[in-house]
C-alpha positions in Angstrom: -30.6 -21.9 17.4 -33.0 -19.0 15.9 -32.6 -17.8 12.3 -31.1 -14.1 14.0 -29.0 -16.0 16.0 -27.5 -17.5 12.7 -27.4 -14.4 10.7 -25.4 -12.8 13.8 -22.9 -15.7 14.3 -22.7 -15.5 10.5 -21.9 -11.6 10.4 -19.5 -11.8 13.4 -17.6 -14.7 11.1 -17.8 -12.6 7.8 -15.9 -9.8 9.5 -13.8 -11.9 11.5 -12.4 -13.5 8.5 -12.6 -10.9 5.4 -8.5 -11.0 5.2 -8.9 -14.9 4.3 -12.0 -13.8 1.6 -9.5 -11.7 -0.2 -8.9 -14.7 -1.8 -11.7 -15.6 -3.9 -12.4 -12.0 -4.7 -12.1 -12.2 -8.3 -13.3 -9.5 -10.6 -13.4 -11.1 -14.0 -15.7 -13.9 -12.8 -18.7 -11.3 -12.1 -19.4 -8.3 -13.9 -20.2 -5.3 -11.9 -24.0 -5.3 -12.2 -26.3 -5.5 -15.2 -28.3 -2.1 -15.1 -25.7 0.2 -17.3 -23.1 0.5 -18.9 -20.9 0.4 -15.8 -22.8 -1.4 -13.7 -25.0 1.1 -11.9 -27.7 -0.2 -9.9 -31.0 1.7 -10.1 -30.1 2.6 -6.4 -28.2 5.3 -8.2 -30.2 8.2 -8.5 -30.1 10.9 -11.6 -28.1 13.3 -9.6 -25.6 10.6 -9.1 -25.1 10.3 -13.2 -21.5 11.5 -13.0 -20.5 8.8 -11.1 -20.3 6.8 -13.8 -17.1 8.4 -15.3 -15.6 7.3 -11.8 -16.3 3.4 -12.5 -14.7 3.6 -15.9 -11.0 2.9 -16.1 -11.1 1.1 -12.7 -7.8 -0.2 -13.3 -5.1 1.2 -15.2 -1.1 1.3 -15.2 1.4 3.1 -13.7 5.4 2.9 -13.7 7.3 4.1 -11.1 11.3 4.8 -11.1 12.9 1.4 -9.2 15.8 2.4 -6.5 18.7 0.3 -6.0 20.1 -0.4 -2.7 22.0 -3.7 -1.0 20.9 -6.0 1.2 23.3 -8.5 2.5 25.8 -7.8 0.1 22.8 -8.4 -2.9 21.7 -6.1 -5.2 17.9 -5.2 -4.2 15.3 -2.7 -6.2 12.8 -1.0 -4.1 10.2 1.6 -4.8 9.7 5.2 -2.5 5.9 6.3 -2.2 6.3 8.2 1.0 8.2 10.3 3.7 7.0 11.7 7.3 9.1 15.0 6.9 8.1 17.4 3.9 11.8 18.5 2.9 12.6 14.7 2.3 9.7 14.0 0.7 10.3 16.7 -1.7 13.7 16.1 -2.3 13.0 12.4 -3.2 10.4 13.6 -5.5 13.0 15.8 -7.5 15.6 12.8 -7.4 13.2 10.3 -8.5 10.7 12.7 -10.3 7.7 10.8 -9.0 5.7 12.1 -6.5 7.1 10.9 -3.0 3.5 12.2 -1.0 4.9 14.0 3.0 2.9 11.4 5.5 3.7 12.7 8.8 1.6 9.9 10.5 3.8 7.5 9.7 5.8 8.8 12.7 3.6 7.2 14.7 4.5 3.9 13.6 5.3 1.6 16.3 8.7 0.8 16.5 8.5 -2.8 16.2 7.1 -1.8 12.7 9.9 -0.7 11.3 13.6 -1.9 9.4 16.4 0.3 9.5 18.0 1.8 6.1 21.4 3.2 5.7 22.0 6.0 4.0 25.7 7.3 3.0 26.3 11.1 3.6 29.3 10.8 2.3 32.4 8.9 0.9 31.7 6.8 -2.4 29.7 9.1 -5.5 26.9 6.8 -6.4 23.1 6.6 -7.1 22.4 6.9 -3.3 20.0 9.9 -2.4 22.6 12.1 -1.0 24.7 11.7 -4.5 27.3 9.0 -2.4 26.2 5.0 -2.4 23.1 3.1 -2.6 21.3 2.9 0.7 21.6 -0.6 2.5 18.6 -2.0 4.2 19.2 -4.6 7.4 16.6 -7.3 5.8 14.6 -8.0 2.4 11.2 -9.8 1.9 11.0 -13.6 3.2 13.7 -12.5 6.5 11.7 -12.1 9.9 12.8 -8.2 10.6 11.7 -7.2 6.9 9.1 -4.5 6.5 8.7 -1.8 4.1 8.7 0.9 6.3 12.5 2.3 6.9 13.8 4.2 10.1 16.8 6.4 7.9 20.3 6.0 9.9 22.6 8.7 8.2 25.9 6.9 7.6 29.4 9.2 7.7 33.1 8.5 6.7 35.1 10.3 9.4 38.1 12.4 8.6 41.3 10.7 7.1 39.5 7.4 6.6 39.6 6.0 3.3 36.1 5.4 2.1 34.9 2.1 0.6 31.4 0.6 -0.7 29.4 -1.4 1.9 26.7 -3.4 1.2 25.3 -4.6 4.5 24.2 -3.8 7.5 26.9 -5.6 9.5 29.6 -3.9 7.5 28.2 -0.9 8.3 28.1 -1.4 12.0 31.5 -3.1 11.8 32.8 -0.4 10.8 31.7 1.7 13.4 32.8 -0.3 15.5 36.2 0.2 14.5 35.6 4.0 14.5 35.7 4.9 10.6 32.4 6.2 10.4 29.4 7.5 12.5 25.6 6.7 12.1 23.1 9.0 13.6 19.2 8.1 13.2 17.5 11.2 10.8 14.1 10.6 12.8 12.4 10.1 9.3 10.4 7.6 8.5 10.1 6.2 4.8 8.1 3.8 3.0 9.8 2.1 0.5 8.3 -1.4 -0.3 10.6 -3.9 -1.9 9.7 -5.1 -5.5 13.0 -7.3 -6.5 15.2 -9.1 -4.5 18.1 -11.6 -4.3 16.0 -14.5 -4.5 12.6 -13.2 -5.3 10.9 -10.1 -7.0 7.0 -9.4 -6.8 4.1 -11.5 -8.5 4.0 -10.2 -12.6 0.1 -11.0 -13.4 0.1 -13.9 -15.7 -2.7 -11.6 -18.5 -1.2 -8.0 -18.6 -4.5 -6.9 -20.0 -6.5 -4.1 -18.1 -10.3 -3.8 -18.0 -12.3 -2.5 -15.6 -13.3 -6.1 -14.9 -10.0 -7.5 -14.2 -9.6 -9.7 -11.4 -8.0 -7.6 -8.3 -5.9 -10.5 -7.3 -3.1 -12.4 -8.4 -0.8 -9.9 -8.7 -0.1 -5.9 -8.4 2.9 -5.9 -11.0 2.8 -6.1 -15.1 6.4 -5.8 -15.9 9.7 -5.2 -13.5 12.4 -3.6 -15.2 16.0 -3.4 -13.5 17.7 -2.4 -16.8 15.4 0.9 -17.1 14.6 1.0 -13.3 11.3 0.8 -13.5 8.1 -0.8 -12.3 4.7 -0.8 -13.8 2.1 -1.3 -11.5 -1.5 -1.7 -11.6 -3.5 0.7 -9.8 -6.6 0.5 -8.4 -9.5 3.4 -8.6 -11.3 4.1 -5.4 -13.2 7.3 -3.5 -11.0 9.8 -1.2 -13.2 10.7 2.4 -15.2 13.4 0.0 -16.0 11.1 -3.0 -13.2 12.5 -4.6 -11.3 9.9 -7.0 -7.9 8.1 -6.2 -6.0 5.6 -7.7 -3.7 3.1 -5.4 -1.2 0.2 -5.3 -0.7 -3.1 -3.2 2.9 -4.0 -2.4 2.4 -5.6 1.1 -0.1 -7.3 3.7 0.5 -8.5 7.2 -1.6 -11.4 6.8 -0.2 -14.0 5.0 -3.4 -15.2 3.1 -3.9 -12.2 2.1 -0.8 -11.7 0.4 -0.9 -14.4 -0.8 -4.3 -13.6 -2.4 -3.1 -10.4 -3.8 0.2 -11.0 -5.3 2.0 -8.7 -2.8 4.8 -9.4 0.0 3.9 -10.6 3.4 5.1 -8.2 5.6 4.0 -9.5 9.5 5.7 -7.0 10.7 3.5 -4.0 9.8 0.2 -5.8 11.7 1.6 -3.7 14.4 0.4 -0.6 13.4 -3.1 -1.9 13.4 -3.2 -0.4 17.4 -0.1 1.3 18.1 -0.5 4.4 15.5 0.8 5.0 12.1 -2.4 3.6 10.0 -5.2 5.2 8.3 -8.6 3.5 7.2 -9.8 1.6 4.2 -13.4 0.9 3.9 -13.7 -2.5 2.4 -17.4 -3.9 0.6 -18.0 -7.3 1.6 -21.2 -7.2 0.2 -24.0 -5.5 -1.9 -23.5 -3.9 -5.0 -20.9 -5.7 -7.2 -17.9 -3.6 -8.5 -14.1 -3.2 -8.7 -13.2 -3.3 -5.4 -11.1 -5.7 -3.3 -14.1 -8.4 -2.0 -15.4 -7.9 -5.7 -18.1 -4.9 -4.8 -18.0 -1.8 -5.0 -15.0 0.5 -5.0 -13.5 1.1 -1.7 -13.5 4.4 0.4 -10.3 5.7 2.3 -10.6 7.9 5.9 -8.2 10.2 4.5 -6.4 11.5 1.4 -2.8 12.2 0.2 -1.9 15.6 1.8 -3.6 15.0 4.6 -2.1 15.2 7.9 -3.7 11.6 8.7 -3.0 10.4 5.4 -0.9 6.5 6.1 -0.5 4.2 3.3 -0.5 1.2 5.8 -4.2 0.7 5.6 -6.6 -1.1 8.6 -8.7 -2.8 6.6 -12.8 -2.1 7.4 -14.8 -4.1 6.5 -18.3 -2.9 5.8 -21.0 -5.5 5.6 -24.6 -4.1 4.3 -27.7 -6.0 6.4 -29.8 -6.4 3.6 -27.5 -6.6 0.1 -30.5 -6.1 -1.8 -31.0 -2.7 -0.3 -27.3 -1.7 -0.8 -26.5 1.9 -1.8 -23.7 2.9 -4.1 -21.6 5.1 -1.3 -19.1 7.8 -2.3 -18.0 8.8 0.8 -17.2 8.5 4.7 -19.8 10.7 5.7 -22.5 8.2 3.6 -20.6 5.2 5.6 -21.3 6.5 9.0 -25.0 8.0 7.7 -25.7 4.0 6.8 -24.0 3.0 10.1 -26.0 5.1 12.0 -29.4 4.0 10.4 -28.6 0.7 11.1 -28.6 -0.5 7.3 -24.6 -1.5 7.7 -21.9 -2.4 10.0 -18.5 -1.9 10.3 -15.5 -4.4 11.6 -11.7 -4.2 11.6 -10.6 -7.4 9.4 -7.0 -7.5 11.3 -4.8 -6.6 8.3 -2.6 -3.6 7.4 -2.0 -3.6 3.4 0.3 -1.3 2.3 -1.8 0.8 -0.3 0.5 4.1 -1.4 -1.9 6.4 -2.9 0.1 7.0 -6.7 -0.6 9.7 -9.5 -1.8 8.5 -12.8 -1.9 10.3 -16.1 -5.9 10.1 -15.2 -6.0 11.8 -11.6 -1.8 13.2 -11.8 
């Protein structure tokens, strides 16, 4: 076999098989390059100077209010990130007072993607978002039907029915069944990944120290708090389509090895969105200039921002593989990915994984 033969059976392999690599990309075993202070290649021109502000803090903290619902007559605690109708999403971001970001795309999520939630119009006062009982959700991480992206069923005592607390979904449907209450799908669509459950909660990283050469993996999740309702997460610094900064977090993958890599829930059931709508791009680095992001290069690059009408935070992961490393350039932007694509000096292939990657507000970028 030739030596391009190799190097193409090689590439088709790399791409084939990036969701698996997520888990050697470690970070703190490689610094980001040794040329400055941030690890700038000379690639970088003068003009590009001020990117180095964007390298620093590369990973920082964030907490975010915890919900509480039921699942199965449990106690869970979930997180809200984002909503496909604006007047819920800005409703959830006064209740929680953390931004809840309006993704209409997410109605475009197939629906095999999706759980069902419950949520009470009326009947018992309580911490639910309509001021009555905790939501109730049909499944939680480890059942087959879990994923982190709720179809909302409004729940309603009827008339002269004396309401009680219900903490599963076949209560809830039982009771409907014997006529004491309606439900009645909202058509919204809600992202609310799971970060304690009965029987499990997500990875805490084992050192709670951040540095911009932390390791990516091993966990998204410092410290879960179900006293205070809270979560601190660790977020993730990467470019918006127009070079723009963002920060993000990891809650869930629909590969397993990949989860498994990053500390986060496996959640199979939102690979569906990877054709059938829903899902937005994340250009991943498999190669070239060493960095922060996910593969351990460079920062990633997202096809659209929060706000957006496109904007998804169940990301197809791309991964971009440079031809020559040693001719890498430090990108910024989509339109530098598809200038490099186009030249020839990169290529681009879906890795076959969703990761659910809600773009978050930081006291740096909020």
């Amino acid at each position: 076999m030739s030596k391009t033969s190799n190097k193409n059976t090689r590439m088709v392999w790399l791409i084939g098989t990036v969701a698996i690599l997520f888990s050697s990309a470690y970070i703190g075993t490689t610094t980001i390059i040794q040329q400055s202070a941030y690890g700038i290649s000379n690639n970088i021109t003068s003009g590009q100077n001020s990117l180095l502000q964007h390298l620093a803090k590369a990973n920082v903290p964030v907490t975010l209010p915890l919900i509480k619902g039921y699942v199965k007559g449990n106690e869970v605690f979930y997180i809200t990130t984002e909503a496909s109708e604006k007047a819920v999403a800005d409703h959830l971001t006064n209740l929680t007072r953390s931004r809840v970001v309006y993704a209409p795309e997410l109605k475009n999520a197939p629906a095999d993607t999706l759980a069902n939630i419950y949520e009470f119009k009326n009947g018992i006062k309580g911490t639910g978002p309509e001021g009555f009982q905790p939501n109730v959700a049909d499944s939680q991480p480890g059942d087959i039907g879990y994923s982190p992206v709720w179809r909302i069923n409004l729940v309603e005592w009827k008339q002269g029915i004396t309401a009680r607390e219900l903490k599963s979904d076949i209560d809830i449907i039982a009771a409907r069944d014997k006529g004491e209450l309606s439900i009645k799908s909202a058509n919204v669509i809600v992202n609310c990944p799971f970060v304690k459950w009965n029987g499990g909660s997500l990875k805490e990283r084992e050192n709670k120290t951040l540095t911009d050469e932390s390791a990516y993996g091993g966990g998204q999740v410092l410290s879960i708090d179900t006293d205070k309702n809270q979560v601190t997460f660790v977020t993730h610094r990467g470019f918006a389509p127009d070079g723009s900064t963002i920060y993000y977090i990891a809650t869930d993958a629909s590969v397993k090895k990949v989860a498994d890599a990053l500390g986060v829930v496996y959640a199979n059931k939102t690979g569906s969105a990877l054709t059938g709508g829903g899902s937005s791009d994340l250009f991943v680095f498999t190669n070239g200039i060493k960095g922060t992001g996910p593969m351990g290069f460079q920062a990633s690059i997202a096809s659209t921002n929060a706000g957006e009408e496109t904007y998804s935070p169940l990301w197809r992961i791309q991964a971009i593989t440079w031809k020559d490393p040693s001719q890498a350039q430090f990108l910024m932007n989509v339109e530098q990915i598809s200038k490099e694509a186009s030249n020839g000096k990169l290529t681009i292939g879906n890795a076959g994984t969703i990761v659910n990657c809600p773009f978050v507000e930081t006291p740096i970028n909020g």
